[in-house]
C-alpha positions as CSV (number, residue, x, y, z in Angstrom):
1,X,15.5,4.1,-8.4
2,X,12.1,4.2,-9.1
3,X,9.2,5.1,-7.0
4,X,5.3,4.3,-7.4
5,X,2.6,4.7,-5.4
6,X,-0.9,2.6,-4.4
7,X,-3.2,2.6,-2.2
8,X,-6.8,1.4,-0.9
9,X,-9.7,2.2,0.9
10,X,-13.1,0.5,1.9
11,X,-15.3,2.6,-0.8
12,X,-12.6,2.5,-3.6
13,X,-10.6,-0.6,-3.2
14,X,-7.0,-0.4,-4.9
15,X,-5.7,2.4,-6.5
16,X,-3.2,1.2,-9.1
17,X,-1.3,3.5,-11.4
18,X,-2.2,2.8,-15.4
19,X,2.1,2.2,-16.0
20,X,2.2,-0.1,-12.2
21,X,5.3,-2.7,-12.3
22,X,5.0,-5.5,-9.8
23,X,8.9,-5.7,-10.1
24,X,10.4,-3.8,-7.2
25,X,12.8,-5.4,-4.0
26,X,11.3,-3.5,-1.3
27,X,7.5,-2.0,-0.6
28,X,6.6,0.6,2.3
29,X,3.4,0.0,3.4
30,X,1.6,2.7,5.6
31,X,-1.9,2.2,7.0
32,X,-3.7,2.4,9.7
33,X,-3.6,-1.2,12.8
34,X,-6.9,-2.0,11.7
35,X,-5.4,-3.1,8.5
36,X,-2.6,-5.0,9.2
37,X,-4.9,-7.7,11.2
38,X,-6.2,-8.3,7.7
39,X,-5.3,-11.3,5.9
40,X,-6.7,-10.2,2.7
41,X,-4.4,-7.0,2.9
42,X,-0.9,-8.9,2.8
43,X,-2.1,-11.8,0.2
44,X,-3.4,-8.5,-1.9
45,X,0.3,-6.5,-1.1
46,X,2.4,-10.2,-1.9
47,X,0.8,-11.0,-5.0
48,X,1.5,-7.2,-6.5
49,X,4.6,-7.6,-5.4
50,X,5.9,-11.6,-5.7
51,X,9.7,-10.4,-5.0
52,X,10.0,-7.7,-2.6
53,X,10.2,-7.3,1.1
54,X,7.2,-5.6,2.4
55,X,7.8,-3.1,5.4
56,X,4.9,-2.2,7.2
57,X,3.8,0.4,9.6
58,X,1.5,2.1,11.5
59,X,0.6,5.7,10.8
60,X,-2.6,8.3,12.4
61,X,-2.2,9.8,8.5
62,X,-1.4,8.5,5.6
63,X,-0.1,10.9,2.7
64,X,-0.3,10.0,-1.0
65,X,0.8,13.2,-3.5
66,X,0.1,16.1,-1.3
67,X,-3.1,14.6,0.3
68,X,-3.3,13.6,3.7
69,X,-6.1,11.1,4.7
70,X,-7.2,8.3,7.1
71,X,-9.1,5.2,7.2
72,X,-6.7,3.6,3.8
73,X,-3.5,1.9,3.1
74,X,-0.9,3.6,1.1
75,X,2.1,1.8,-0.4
């Protein structure tokens, strides 16, 4: 199994990892409502990953490393 993480906020946009494969089956998506009422977000999340199933949720926190923040997506 491997495991990567991404994410994106409003002053950074994406966050991609210098060694990021597009090849996984499934994607966890974590993010705030606001974002999931986004087209832009899913077309973004489909086209980094063409083959997986993305599961999405809502979160009050989203933790990437040992960070906890608000107000971005993390995947």
């Amino acid at each position: 199994m491997n495991i990567q993480q991404i994410s994106w906020d409003k002053k950074n946009g994406w966050d991609t990892l210098s060694n990021f494969q597009s090849t996984s089956d499934v994607v966890f998506v974590f993010a705030d409502t606001d974002f999931f009422y986004q087209e832009e977000c899913y077309q973004a999340l489909t086209s980094f990953y063409p083959k997986a199933d993305i599961i999405s949720c809502s979160s009050s926190g989203n933790i990437r490393n040992a960070k906890v923040s608000d107000d971005n997506l993390t995947v």
